[in-house]
N, C-alpha and C positions, 0 to 999 in steps of 0.2 A: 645346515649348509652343506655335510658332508651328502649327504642324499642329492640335495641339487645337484650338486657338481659330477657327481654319478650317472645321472640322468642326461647329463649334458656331454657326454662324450663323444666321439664320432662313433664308437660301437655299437654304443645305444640309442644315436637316433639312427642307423642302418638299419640296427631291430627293428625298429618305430615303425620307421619307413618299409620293410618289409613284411611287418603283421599286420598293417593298415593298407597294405596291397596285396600283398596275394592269400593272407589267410583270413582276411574275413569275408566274411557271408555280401556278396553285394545286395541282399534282399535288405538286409538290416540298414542302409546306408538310405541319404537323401540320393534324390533325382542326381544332384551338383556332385554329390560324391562319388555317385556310380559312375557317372561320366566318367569324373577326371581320375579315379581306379582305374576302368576299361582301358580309358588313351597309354595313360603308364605301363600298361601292362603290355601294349599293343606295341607302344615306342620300345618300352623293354626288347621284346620277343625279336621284334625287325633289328636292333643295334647288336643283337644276340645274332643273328643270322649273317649280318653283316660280317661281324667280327671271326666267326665260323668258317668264312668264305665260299661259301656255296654260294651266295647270287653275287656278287664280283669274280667268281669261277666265272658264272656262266653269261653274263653281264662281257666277260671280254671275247668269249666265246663267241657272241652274237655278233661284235664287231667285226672279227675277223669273217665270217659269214655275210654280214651286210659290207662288206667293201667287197666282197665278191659277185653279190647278187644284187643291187641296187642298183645300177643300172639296167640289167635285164628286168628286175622286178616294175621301174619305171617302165620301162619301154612294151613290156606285155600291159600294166593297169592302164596305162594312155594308148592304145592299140586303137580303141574304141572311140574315143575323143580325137585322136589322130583324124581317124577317118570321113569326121564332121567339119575337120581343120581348126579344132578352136584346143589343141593337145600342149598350146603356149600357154594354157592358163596355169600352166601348172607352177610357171615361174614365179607368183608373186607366195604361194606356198611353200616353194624350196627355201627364198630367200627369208620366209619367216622360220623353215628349221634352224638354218644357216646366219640367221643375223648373229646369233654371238663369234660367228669368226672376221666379224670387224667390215674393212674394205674387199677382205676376199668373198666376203657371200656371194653378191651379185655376181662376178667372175664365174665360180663355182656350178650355180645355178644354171646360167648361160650354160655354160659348156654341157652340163646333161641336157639339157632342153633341145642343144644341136645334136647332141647323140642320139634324141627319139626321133629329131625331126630327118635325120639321117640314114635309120634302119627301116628297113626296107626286108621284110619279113620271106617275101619271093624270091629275095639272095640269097638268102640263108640256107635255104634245101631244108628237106626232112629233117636230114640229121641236126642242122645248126639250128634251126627250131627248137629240136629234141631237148641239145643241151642246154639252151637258152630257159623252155620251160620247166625244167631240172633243177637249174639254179633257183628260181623264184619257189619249189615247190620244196626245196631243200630250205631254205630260209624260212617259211612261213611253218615248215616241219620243226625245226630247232626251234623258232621263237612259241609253238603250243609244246614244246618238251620244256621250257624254260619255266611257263606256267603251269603246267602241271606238275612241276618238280615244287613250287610255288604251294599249289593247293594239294599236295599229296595224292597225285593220282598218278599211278601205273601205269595204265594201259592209254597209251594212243589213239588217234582215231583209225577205222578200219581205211582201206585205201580208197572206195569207193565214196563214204564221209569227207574222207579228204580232199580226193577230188573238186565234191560238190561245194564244199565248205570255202575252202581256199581259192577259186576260180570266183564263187560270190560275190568273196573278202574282195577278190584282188580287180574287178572287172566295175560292181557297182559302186563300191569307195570313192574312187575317185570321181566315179563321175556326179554322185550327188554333191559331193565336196564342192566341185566347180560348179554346179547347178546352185547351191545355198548361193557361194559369192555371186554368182552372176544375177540372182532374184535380187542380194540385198542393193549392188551396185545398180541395177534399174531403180529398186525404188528407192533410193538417194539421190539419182540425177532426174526423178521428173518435178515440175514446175513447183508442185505443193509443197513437197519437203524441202526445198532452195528455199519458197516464202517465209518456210516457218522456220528453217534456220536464220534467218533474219532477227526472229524474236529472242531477245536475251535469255530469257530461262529456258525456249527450245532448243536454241542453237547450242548451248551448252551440254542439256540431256541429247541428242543427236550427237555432241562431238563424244561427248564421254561412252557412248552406244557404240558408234565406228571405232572406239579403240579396246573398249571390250569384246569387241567382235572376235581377234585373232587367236583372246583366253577363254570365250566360250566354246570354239570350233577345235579346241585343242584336249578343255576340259569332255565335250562330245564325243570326241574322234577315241581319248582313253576311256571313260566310260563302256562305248560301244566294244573297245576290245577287250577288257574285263568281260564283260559278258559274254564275249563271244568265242574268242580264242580257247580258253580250256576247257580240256573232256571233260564237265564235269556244268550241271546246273549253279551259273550264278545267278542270285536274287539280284535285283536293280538297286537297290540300298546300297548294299555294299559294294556293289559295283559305281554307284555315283560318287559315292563317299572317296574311293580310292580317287576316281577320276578329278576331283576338286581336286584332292591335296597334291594328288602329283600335277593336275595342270599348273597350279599357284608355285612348286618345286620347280617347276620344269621353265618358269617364266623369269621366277628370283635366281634360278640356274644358271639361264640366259644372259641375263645382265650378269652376275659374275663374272660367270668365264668370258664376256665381252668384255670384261674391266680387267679383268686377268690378259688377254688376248692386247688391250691398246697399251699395255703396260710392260709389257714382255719385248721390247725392243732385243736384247740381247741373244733371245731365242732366233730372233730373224737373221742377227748377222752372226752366227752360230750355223745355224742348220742352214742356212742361205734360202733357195726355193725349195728345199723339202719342210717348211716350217708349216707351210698351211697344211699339206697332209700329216706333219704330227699336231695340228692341232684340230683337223676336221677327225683324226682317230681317238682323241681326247675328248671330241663334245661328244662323236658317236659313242665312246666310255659311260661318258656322265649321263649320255639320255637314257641308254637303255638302263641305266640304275636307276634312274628316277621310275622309270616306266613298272621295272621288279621291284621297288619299294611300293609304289602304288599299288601293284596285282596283292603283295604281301599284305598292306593293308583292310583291301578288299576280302583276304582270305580269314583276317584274325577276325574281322566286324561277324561275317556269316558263320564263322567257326571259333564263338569266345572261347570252347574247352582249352583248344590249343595255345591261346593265350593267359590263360589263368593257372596252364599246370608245365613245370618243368619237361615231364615226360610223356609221354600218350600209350606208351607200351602196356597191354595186358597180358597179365599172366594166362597161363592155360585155363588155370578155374573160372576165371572172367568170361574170357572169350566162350567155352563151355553155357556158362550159364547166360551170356549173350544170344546162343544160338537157340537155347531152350525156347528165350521171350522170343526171338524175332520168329521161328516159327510159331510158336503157339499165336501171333498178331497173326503172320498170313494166313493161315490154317483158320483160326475165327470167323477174319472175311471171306475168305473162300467157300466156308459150306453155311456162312448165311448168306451168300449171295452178293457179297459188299465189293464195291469197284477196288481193285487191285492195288497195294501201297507200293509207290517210287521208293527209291533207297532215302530221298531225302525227306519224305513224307512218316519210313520209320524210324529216321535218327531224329525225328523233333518229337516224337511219340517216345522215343527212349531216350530223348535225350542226352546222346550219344554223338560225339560226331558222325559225319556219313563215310568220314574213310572206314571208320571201326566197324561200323555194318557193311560195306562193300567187305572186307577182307574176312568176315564171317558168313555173306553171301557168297562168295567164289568157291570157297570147297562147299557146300551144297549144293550149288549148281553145279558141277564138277561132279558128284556121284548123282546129280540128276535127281535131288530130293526137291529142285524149286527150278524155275525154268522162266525168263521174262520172257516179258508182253512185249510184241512190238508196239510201235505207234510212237509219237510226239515226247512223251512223260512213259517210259514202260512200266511198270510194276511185275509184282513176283507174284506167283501161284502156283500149287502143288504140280510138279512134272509128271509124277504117275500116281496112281491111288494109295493116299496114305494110310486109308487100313490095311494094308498089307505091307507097312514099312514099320520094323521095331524101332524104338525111340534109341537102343543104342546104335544103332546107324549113324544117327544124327553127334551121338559122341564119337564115334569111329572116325566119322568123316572131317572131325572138326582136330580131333588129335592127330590124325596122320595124313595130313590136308603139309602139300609139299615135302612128303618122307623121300627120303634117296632109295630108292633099287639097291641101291650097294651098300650092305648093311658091313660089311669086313670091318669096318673099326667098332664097332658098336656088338659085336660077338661075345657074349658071354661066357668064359670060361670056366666058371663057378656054377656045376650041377645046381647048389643049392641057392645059390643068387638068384636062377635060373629059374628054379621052381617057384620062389618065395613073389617074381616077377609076375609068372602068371596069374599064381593065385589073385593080386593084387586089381589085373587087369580083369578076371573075372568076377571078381568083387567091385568095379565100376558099376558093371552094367545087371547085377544080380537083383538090385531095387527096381529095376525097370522092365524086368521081364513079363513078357505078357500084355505089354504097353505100345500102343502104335503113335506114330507121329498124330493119327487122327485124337485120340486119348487127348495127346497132350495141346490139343487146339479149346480142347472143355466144353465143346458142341453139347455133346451127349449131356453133360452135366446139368447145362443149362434149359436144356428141354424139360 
């Protein structure tokens, strides 16, 4: 009895529940268990991030950025639609962001739709252009830094990318968006499908269609920007998988904060008419969380390491013997001949996430031992002849890959500290002398 009861404490099913998620082997488990491990781990990671406040950092960040730029950003994406006169369609899309703020949606909505119908881009001059596309390019800037903060990526797009990327984004979105409704609204109103809404078991699959219409064009629209928005290759898996949970988030959201909104009388005669802008800066709050919860989603599905392990940090010896494998793979393919590996092409061959090979590629390419491909998918291959590169190169460059110029604090004042240092350093590289980066590809060997 006394054992049971031991067993039964809240410490020890914490245990339980923490050696049944994060330290066992998911190979050992059923299909059913591997799942619901993975989700746990995933839910973990995000309520972890949450609570950190890094994406509610930048979640309000975006707010204050989209109340600045959402109207210019409508008014440049409907330019194009303007011009055809059909730039109204836009309205029954605002009032489906905007239906959780009650009676004021429709309001709301109106009023941008007179704002595009209003500008008048040849008033503006140069300059008012200027700042206007400034604005939309500064927005669509901070919401790819919010995602790659997301997916652990550094580096930005170049400005030319950018350009091309976000003009795409902002120019053909919308207009396929009102191109879907406009195709489904034709074929709902010709003769056939009226008839066969008639029919009881169609007219039901039809109505039930028309109302999941607004959760598949929303589940689509986040998919599409999972994939799209961060520097970095998203798979479509993980990118739909996000795009589900946050559309079905983003819909149970809706209805709350509507039921929060027709319930909050008090807030109205309180704040008087500033209530609906604190509560359209409230949904704008809760969407863009939903939207970083979903991208986070998307990032643990394609990257399980970072959801299975506390930390991701490697030691020096790691990253070292990280650089060994990853050139000995490129160096392989390259002098048999074999098409070039993408970064994410070597982190499933090592099993490694692809941040942790990007940041062991960078000082390599940096002393010019690897050098990308352009094209669609780049890949790495030798930057100059690796017979004539020693293999401690490749430790040189990987140990003092972002060293400071200014070594003043780091001054040894201890002769014999001094001495005992270097020996140490020439003891790294004394096994590998006489060794080229080519050596360590095993071409030769294998011949």
């Amino acid at each position: 009895m006394e054992n049971s009861a031991e067993t039964a404490t809240p410490r020890s099913l914490v245990t339980r529940f923490k050696t049944h998620v994060w330290h066992r082997d998911l190979a050992d488990m059923s299909r059913a268990r591997r799942l619901l491990a993975r989700s746990v781990r995933i839910l973990t990671q995000i309520a972890k991030d949450i609570w950190e406040g890094q994406l509610t950092l930048r979640a309000m960040s975006l707010v204050y950025t989209t109340l600045l730029s959402l109207v210019p950003l409508l008014a440049i994406s409907f330019s194009v639609l303007k011009g055809f006169g059909v730039h109204r369609e836009i309205e029954p899309f605002l009032i489906t962001f905007l239906a959780p703020l009650g009676d004021k949606a429709e309001e709301i909505a109106l009023r941008f739709v007179e704002f595009i119908d209003n500008t008048s881009v040849s008033v503006l001059g140069y300059v008012g252009f200027g700042m206007l596309f400034y604005a939309v390019i500064s927005l669509m800037q901070k919401i790819e830094r919010a995602f790659n903060f997301v997916w652990h990526v550094e580096h930005d797009r170049s400005f030319s990318e950018r350009v091309r990327d976000y003009l795409t984004l902002i120019f053909v979105g919308p207009t396929l968006m009102v191109a879907a409704t406009g195709i489904w609204a034709t074929i709902m109103n010709t003769s056939t499908v009226e008839t066969l809404a008639g029919v009881a078991p169609l007219g039901w699959m039809l109505d039930l269609a028309t109302r999941a219409i607004p959760i598949a064009l929303v589940i689509f629209t986040f998919t599409f920007v999972y994939t799209f928005v961060p520097n970095i290759k998203v798979h479509w898996r993980p990118a739909l998988v996000g795009g589900v949970i946050s559309g079905l988030l983003w819909n149970a959201g809706g209805l709350g904060f509507a039921a929060f909104v027709g319930n909050s009388g008090n807030y109205s005669a309180i704040y008087s008419g500033f209530a609906t802008a604190i509560f359209f800066m409230i949904w704008l709050y809760v969407a863009w969380m939903i939207l970083l919860i979903g991208c986070s989603i998307s990032f643990y599905i394609q990257n399980p390491f970072f959801a299975s392990q506390q930390s991701v940090d490697m030691s020096i010896r790691m990253r070292e013997k990280l650089a060994f494998a990853i050139a000995a793979l490129i160096g392989k393919r390259y002098y048999q001949g074999q098409s070039p590996l993408s970064v994410d092409s070597i982190a499933d061959r090592m099993a490694v996430p692809a941040q942790l090979v990007e940041s062991v590629l960078e000082p390599m390419e940096a002393e010019q031992l690897v050098i990308r491909t352009q094209g669609k998918d780049p890949g790495y291959v030798p930057a100059r002849s690796w017979e004539s590169i020693p293999i401690s190169d490749l430790i040189t460059c990987i140990r003092r890959h972002d060293e400071s110029i200014i070594r003043t604090t780091m001054t040894m004042q201890n002769a014999h500290a001094s001495s005992m240092w270097d020996s140490f350093e020439e003891g790294l590289t004394s096994g590998v002398v006489g060794y080229t980066l080519k050596d360590l590809a095993g071409t030769d060997q294998q011949k």
